[in-house]
C-alpha positions as CSV (number, residue, x, y, z in Angstrom):
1,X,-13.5,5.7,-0.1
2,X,-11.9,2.8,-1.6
3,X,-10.2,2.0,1.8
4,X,-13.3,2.4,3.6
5,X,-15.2,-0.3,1.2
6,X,-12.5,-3.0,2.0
7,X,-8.9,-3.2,3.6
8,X,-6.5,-5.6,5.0
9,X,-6.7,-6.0,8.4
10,X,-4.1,-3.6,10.7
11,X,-3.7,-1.8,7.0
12,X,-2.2,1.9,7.1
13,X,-3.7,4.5,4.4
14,X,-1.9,6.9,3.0
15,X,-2.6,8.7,-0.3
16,X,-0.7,8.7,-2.9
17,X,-1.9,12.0,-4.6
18,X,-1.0,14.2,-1.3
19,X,1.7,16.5,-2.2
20,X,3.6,15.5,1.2
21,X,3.5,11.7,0.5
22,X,6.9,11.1,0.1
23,X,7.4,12.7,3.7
24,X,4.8,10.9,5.3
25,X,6.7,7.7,4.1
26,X,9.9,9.3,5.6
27,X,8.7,8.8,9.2
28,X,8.1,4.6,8.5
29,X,11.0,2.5,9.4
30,X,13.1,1.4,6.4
31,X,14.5,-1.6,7.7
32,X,10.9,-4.1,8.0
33,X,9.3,-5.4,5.5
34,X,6.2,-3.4,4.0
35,X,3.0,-4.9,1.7
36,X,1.2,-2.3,-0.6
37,X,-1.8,-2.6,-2.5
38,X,-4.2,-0.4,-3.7
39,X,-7.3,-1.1,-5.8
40,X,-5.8,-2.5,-9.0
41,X,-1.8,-2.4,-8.2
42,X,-1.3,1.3,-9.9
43,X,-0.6,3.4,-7.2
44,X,1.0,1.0,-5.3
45,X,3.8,-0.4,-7.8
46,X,4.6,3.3,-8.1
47,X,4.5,4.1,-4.5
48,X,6.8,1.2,-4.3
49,X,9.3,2.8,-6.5
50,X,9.1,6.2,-4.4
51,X,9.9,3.6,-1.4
52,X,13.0,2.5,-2.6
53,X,14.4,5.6,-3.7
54,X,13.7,6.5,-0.2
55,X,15.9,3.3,0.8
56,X,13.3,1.1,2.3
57,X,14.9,-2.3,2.1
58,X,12.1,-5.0,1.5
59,X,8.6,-3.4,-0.3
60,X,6.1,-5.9,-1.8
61,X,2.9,-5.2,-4.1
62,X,0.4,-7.0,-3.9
63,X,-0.5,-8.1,-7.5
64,X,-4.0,-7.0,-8.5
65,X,-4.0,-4.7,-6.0
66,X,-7.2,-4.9,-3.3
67,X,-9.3,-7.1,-6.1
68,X,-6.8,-9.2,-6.6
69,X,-6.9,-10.0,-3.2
70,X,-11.0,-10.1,-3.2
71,X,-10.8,-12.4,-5.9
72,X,-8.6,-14.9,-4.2
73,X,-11.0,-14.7,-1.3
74,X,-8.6,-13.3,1.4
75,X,-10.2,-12.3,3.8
76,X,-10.7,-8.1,4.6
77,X,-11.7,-5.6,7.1
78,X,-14.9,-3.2,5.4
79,X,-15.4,0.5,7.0
């Protein structure tokens, strides 16, 4: 839901709360660079963790998560 209210353009869900989330990150490439967010920065500063135990090289959160983002009037995709 909160995806479909607002996301970053080109942005790929996954949740964090599926029990087969860490293999689901498995099939990404480790070597580019990767942005996460979620709503507040929760799930994403500990998906980011899971990321780099997996060995994926360069991971940013964004701080603030998706209202961070709102509030510094980036622009976002809705539905």
């Amino acid at each position: 839901e909160e995806f479909d209210d607002a996301h970053i353009e080109d942005a790929v869900m996954l949740d964090f709360y599926r029990e087969d989330f860490a293999q689901q990150l498995a099939t990404f490439d480790r070597t580019v660079p990767y942005v996460l967010y979620c709503r507040s920065g929760n799930r994403s500063s500990q998906a980011r963790t899971v990321m780099t135990e997996l060995g994926f090289e360069d991971v940013a959160d964004v701080e603030d998560g998706i209202l961070g983002w709102l509030d510094s009037g980036f622009p976002v995709v809705a539905g």
